[in-house]
C-alpha positions in Angstrom: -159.1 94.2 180.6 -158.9 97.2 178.4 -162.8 98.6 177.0 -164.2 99.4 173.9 -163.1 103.2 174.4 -159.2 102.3 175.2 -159.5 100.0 172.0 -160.2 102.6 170.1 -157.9 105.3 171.3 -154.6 102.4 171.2 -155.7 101.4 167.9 -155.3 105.2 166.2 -152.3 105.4 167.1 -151.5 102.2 165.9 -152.5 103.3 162.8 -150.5 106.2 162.6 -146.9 106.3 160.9 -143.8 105.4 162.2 -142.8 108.8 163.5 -146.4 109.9 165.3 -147.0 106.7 166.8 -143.4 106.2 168.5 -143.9 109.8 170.0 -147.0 109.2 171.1 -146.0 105.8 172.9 -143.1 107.3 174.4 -145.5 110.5 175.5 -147.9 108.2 177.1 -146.1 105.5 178.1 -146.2 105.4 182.0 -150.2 106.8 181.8 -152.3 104.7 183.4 -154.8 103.1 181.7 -157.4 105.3 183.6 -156.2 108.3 181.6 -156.9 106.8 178.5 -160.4 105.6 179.1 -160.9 109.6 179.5 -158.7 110.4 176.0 -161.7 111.2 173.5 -161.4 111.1 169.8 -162.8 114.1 168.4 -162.8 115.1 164.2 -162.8 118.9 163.3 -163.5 120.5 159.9 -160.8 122.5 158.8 -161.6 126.3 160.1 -162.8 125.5 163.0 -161.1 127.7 166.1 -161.2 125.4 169.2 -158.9 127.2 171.3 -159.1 130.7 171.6 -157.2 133.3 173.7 -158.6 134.1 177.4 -160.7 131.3 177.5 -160.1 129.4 180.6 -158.3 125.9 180.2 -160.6 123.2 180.4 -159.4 120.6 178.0 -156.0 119.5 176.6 -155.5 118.8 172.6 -152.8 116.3 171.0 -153.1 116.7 167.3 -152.8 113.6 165.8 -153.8 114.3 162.2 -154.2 117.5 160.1 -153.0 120.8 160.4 -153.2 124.1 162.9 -152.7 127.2 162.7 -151.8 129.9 166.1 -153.1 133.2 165.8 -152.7 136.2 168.1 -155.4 139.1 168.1 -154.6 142.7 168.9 -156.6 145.4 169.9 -157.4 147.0 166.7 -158.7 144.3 165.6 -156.0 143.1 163.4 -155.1 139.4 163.6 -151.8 137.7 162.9 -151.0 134.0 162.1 -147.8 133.4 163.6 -147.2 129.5 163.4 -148.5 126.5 161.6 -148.5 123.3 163.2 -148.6 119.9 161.8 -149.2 116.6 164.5 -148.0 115.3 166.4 -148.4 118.9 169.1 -150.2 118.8 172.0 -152.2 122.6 172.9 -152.9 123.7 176.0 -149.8 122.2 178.3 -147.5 125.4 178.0 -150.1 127.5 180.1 -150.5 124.8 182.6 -146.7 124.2 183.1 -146.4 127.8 183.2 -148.9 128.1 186.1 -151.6 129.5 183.3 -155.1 129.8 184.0 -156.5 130.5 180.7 -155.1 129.9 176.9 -152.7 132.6 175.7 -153.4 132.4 171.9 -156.0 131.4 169.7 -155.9 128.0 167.7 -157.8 127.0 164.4 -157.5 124.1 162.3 -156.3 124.9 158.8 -157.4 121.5 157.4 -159.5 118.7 158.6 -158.3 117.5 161.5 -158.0 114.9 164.3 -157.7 115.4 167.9 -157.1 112.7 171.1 -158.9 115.6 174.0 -158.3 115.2 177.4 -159.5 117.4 180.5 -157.3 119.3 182.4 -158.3 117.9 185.4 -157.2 114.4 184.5 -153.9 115.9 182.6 -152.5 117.4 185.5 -153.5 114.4 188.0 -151.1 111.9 185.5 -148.8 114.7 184.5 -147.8 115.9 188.2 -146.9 112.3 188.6 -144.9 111.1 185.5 -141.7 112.9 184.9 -140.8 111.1 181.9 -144.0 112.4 179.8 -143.0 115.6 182.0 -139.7 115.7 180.4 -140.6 115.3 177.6 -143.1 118.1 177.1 -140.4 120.0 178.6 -138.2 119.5 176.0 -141.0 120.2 173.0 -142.2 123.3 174.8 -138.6 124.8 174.9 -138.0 123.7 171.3 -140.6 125.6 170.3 -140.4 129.1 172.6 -136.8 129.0 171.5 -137.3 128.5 167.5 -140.3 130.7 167.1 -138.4 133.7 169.2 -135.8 132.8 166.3 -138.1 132.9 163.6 -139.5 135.7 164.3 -136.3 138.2 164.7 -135.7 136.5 161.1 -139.0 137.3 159.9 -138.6 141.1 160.9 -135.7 141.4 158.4 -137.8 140.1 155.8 -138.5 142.4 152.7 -142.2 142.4 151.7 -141.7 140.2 148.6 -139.6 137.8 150.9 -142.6 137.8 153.7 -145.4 136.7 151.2 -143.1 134.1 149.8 -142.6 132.3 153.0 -146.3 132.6 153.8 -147.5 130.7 151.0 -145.3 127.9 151.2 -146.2 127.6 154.7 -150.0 127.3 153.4 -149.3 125.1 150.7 -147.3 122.9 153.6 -150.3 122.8 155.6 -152.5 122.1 152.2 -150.1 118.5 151.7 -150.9 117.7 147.6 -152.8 121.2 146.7 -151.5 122.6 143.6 -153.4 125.8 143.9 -154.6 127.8 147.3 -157.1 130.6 147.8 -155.8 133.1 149.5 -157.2 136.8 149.5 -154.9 140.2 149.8 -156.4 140.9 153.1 -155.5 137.4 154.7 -151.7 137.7 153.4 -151.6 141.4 154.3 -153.0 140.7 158.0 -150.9 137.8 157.9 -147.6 138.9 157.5 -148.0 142.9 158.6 -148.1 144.3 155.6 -150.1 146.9 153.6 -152.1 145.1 150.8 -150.9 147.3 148.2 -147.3 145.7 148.8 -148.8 142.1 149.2 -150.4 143.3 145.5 -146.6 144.3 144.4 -145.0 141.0 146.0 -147.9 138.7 143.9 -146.8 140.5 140.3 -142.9 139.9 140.8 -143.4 136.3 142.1 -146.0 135.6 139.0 -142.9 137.7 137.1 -140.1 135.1 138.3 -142.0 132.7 137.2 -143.3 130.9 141.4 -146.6 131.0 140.8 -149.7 132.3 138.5 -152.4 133.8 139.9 -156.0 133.3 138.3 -159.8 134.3 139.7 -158.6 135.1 143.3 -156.8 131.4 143.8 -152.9 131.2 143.1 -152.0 128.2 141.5 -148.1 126.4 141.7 -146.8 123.5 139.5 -144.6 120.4 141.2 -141.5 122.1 139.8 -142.6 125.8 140.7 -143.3 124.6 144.5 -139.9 123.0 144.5 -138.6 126.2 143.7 -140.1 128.0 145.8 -139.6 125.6 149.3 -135.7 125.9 148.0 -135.7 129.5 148.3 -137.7 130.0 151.4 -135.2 127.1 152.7 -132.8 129.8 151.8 -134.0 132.3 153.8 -134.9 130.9 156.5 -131.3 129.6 156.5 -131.8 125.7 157.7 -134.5 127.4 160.4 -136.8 124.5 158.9 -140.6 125.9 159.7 -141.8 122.5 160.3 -139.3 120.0 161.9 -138.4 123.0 164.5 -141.4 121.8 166.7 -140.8 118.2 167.5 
């Protein structure tokens, strides 16, 4: 007889859409039931960095609703958002398949957000002895080496203009419904390696071509300017789609 704990973590997913839920039931299909009186349910408020890199791995994260951001952090102190991830993704198996003792980037939820947290401990006990859910992550964790090594040789040939465009349709992605975003010089700048006096540049031709206008720090987009602009970010990334490529 399943408790109150279980109940809860078998009925979010049931709530979930199509897609999550049949990923997740497929991912956790042969766990025993003892692994999911462990699973707890735990809300974040968007900004929050629960992972960050050189920690030791203690827990394990399935995202199940919201949005997350991966960000690497280099000497100098400049920082560098490198992917966006929507659910469902599950953080902190890649450095344990790869014999990892501690977490190799740092992860902050871009919007509120849901998470089904696990320890390591109890991971690795089911893990080590289901090679179905083992395939599985298998397959997700070479989808996405392979599409983000992709991405980012495309990225490199990116002209300035062409880097900030891409970088706020990615946050308005993450931002499902927003029609306007606040986003400062010095977070697209650090975001995309550029000076700000060229994120500055890129912000006046985009307003120019008519993708966006820009008003009291916040950058504001229309229905039909945002379906411009995913079509010609679409374009450039050409059918690499920024979101799909994970899963």
């Amino acid at each position: 007889m399943l408790n109150r704990h279980t109940d809860k973590v078998l009925n979010l997913i049931a709530a979930l859409d199509d897609e999550k839920r049949n990923y997740l039931n497929k991912y956790l299909e042969n766990a025993p039931i003892s692994i999911l009186e462990q699973i707890d349910i735990v809300d974040m408020k968007g900004g929050t960095t629960f992972i960050y890199e050189g920690e030791e791995i203690e827990k394990i994260y399935i995202l199940v609703d919201g949005s997350v951001k991966a960000t690497d952090q280099y000497r100098d102190g400049v920082s560098f958002e490198y992917m966006w991830f929507k659910p469902i993704k599950v953080f902190g198996t890649m450095e344990i398949l790869l014999d990892m003792d501690t977490y190799r980037t740092s992860l902050t939820t871009v919007t509120n957000s849901r998470f089904l947290v696990i320890s390591r401990r109890a991971f690795e006990k089911w893990i080590n002895h289901d090679e179905k859910a083992l395939r599985l992550e298998a397959k997700t964790m070479g989808t996405y080496l392979l599409t983000q090594a992709k991405m980012a040789r495309a990225f490199l040939f990116f002209e300035g203009k062409q880097r900030v465009m891409v970088f706020i349709e990615a946050t308005l992605d993450m931002n499902t419904g927003a029609d306007s975003i606040r986003l400062s010089r010095q977070r697209i700048a650090d975001s995309t390696g550029l000076s700000t006096r060229t994120v500055d540049r890129a912000i006046r031709e985009l307003t120019a071509d008519g993708y966006l206008r820009c008003r009291g720090g916040r950058l504001y987009i229309s229905p039909e300017q945002r379906k411009r602009l995913k079509e010609a970010t679409e374009d450039l990334w050409q059918g690499l789609n920024t979101w799909s490529r994970l899963l």
